[in-house]
N, C-alpha and C positions, 0 to 999 in steps of 0.2 A: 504494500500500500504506500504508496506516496502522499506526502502532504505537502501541503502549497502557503508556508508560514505569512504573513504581513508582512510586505517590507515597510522598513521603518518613515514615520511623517518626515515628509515633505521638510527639508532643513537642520535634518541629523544626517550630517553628511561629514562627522567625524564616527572611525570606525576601530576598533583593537578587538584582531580575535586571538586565542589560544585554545590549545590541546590541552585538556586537565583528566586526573584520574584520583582514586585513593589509593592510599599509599597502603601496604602491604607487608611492612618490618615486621617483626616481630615484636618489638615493644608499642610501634605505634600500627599497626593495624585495623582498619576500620570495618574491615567486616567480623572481625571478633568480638567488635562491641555489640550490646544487645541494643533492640530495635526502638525502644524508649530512650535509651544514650544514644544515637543517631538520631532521632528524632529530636531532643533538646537541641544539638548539636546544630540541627537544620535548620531550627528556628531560631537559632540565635544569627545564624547567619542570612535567614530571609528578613529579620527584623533591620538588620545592617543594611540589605541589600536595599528595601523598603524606604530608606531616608532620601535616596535616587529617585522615585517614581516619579514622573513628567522629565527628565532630566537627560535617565538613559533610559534604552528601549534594549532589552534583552533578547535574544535567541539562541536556545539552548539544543544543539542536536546531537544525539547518541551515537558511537561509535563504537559500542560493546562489542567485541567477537572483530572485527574488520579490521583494526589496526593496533598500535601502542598506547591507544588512548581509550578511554571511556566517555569520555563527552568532546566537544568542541563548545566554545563558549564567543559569542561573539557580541559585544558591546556596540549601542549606536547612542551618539551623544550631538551635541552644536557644536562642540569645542572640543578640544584634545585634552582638557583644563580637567570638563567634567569625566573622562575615562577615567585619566591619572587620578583624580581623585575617587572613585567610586573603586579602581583596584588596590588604591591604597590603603584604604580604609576594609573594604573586607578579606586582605591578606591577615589581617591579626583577628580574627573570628576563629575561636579552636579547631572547627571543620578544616578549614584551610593551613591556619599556623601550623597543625601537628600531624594532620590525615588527609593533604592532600600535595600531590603533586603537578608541577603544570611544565608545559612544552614552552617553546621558545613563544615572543609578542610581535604579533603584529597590527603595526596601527597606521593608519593615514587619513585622508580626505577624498571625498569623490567631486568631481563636480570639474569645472573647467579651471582650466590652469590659473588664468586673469585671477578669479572668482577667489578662489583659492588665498593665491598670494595678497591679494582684497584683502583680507580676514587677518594678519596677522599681523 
């Protein structure tokens, strides 16, 4: 089944995605915790994630079984301002700080060059 997600309004036309997964150590492993301690864990980091809403536009697509990753994570923002800020803020979320790991960052702008260089 395919789905066909929203692309983001009209004017988020700054972008940062990554490959992210849970980590898997032995002392920090996330799926050895019970599904109550995952769930706190996700709520503290939706509650973070939540201070962004009108801000950034998320889309979240799975990669389980296909590659080295478990999700892809792709951020839509106005500004490069509001990424850096919304990944910098929920890198320290204990989901992320200690249970997760993430692939290399890529961020830019769409839109025409002019436009672009306009902006900053």
């Amino acid at each position: 089944m395919r789905l066909y997600p929203e692309l983001p309004p009209e004017g988020k036309n700054a972008y940062c995605f990554y490959p992210m997964t849970k980590r898997r150590e032995a002392d920090n492993n996330w799926f050895t915790l019970d599904f109550e301690e995952r769930k706190e864990l996700m709520y503290e980091h939706g509650t973070s994630g939540r201070k962004f809403a009108g801000r950034i536009t998320q889309l979240i697509t799975a990669s389980t079984g296909l590659d080295d990753w478990e999700w892809g994570v792709t951020l839509f923002g106005v500004k490069i301002d509001d990424l850096k800020d919304t990944v910098y803020t929920m890198r320290y979320d204990t989901a992320s700080a200690v249970y997760a790991e993430f692939g290399p960052f890529y961020t830019g702008m769409t839109g025409p060059v002019e436009e672009i260089v306009a902006r900053t």
